[in-house]
MDTraj code that builds the backbone (N, CA, C; nanometers):
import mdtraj as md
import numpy as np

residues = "UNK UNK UNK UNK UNK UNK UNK UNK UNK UNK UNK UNK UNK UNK UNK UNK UNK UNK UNK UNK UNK UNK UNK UNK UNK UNK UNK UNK UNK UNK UNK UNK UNK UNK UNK UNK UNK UNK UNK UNK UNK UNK UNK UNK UNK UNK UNK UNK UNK UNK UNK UNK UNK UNK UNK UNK UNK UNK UNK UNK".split()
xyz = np.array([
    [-1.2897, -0.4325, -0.4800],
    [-1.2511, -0.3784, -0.6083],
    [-1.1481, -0.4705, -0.6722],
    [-1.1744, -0.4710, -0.7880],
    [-1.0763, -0.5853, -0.8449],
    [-0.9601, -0.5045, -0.8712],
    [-0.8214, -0.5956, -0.8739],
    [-0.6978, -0.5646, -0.9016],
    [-0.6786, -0.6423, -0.9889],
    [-0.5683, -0.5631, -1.1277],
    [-0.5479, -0.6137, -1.2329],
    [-0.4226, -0.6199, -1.2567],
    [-0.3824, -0.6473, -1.3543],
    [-0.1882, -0.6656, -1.3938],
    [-0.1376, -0.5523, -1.4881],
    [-0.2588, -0.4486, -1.5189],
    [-0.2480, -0.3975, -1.6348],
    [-0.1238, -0.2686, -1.5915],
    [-0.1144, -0.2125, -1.4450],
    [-0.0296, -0.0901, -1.4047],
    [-0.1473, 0.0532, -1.4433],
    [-0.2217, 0.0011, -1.4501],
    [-0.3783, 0.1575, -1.4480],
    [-0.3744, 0.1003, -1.2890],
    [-0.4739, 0.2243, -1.2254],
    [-0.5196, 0.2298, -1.1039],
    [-0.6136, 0.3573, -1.1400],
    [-0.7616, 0.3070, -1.1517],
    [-0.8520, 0.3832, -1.1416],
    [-0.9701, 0.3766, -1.0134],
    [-0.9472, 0.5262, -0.9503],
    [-1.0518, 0.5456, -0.8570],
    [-1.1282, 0.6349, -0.8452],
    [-1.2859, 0.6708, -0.7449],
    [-1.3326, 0.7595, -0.7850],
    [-1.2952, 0.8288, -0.6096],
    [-1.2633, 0.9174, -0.6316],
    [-1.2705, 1.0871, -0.5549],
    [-1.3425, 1.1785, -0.5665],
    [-1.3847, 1.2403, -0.4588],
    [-1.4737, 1.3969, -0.4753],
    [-1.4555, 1.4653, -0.5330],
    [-1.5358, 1.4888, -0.6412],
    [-1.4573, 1.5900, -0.7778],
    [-1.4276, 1.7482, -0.7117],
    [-1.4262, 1.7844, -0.5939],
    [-1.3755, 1.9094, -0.5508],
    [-1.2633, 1.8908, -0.4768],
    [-1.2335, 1.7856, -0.4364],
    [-1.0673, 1.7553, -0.4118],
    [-1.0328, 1.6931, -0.5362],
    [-1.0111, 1.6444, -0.6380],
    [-0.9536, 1.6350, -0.7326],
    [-0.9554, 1.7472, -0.8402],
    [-1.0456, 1.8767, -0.8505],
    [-1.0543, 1.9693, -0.8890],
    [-0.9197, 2.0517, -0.8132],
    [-0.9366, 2.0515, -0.6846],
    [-0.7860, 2.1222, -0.5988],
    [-0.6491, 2.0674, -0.6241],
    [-0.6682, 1.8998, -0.5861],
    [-0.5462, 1.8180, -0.6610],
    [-0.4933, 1.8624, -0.8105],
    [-0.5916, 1.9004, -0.8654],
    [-0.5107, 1.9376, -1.0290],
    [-0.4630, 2.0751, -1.0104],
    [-0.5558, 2.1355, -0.9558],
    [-0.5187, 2.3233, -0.9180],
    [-0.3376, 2.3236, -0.8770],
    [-0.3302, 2.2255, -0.7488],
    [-0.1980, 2.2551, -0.6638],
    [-0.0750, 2.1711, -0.7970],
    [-0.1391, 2.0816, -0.8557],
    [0.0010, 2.0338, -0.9167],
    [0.0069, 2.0891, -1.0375],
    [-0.1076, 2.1677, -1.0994],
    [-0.0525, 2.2503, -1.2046],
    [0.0689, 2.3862, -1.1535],
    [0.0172, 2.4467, -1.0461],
    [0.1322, 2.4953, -0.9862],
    [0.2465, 2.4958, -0.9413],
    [0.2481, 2.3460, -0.9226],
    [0.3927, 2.2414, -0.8963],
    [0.4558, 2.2125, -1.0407],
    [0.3816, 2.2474, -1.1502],
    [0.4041, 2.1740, -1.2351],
    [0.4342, 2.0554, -1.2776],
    [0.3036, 1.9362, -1.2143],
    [0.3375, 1.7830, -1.1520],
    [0.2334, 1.7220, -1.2172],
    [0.2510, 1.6459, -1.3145],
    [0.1311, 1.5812, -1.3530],
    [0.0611, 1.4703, -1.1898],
    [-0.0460, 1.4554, -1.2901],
    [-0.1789, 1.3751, -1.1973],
    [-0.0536, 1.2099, -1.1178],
    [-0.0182, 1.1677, -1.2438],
    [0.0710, 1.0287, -1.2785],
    [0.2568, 1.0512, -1.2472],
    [0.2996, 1.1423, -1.2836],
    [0.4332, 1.1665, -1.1530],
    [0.3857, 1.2057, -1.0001],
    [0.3071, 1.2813, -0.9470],
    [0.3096, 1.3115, -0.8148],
    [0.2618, 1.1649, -0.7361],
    [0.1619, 1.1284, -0.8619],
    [0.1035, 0.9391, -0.7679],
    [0.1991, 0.8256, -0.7577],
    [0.3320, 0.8645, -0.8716],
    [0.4630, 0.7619, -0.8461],
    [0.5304, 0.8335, -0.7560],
    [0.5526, 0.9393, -0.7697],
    [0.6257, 0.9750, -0.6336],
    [0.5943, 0.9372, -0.4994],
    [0.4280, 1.0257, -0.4574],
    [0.3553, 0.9950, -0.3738],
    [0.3916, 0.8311, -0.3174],
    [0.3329, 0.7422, -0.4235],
    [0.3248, 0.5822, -0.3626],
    [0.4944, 0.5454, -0.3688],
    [0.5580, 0.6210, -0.4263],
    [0.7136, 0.5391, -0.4401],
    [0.7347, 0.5609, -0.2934],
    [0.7249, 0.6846, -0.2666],
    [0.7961, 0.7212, -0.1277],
    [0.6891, 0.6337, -0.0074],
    [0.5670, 0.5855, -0.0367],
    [0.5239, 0.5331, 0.0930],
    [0.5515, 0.4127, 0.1158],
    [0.6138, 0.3477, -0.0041],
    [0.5739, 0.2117, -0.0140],
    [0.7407, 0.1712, 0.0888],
    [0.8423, 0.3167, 0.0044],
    [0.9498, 0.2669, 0.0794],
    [0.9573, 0.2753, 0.2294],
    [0.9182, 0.3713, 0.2422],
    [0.8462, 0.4211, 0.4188],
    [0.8103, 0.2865, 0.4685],
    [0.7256, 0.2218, 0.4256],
    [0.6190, 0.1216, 0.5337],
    [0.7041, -0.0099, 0.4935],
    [0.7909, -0.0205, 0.4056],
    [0.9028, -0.1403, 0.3766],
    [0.9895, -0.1458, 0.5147],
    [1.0756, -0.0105, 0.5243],
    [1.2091, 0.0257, 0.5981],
    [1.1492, -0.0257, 0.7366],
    [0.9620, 0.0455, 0.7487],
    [0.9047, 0.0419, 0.9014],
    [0.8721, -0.1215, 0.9318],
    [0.8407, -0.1564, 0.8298],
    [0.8811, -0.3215, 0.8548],
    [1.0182, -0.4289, 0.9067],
    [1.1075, -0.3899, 0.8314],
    [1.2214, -0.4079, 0.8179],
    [1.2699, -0.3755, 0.9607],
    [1.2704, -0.2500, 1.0069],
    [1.3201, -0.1742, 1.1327],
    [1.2259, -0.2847, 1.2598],
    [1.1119, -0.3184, 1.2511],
    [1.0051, -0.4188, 1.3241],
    [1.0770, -0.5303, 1.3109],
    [1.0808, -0.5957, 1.1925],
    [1.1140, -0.6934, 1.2391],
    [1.2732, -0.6961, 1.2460],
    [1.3512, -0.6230, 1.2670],
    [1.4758, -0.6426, 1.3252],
    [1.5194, -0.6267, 1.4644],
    [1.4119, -0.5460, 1.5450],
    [1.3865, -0.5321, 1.6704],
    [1.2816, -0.6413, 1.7295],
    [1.2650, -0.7305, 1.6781],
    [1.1790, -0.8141, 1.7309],
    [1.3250, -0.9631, 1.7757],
    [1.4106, -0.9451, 1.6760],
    [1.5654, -1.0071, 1.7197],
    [1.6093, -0.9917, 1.8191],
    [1.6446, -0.8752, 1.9235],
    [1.6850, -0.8232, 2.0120],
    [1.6151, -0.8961, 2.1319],
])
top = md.Topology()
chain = top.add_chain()
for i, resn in enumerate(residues, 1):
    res = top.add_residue(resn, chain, resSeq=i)
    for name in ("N", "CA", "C"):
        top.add_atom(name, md.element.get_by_symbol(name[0]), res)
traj = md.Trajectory(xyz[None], top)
């Protein structure tokens, strides 16, 4: 799949989990585009730190 510079990220999903995905964050009151910056903000920092923490124990 090509990657672009534009900051879109379009994919396709099972329209009955993305039918539920909209169900639960209308209840959250979370759009589609805050819960996916949240979502990826928080993993990206996750798998940074789990790097970071790797390779600082690889010093030892």
């Amino acid at each position: 799949m090509a990657k672009g510079d534009s900051g879109r990220v379009v994919l396709e999903i099972d329209p009955d989990l993305k039918r539920k995905l909209y169900a639960v964050l209308a209840l959250e009151q979370k759009t589609l585009k805050e819960w996916f910056t949240e979502s990826s903000s928080s993993y990206v920092k996750e798998r940074l730190k789990a790097e970071l923490d790797s390779f600082g124990s690889d010093k030892e």
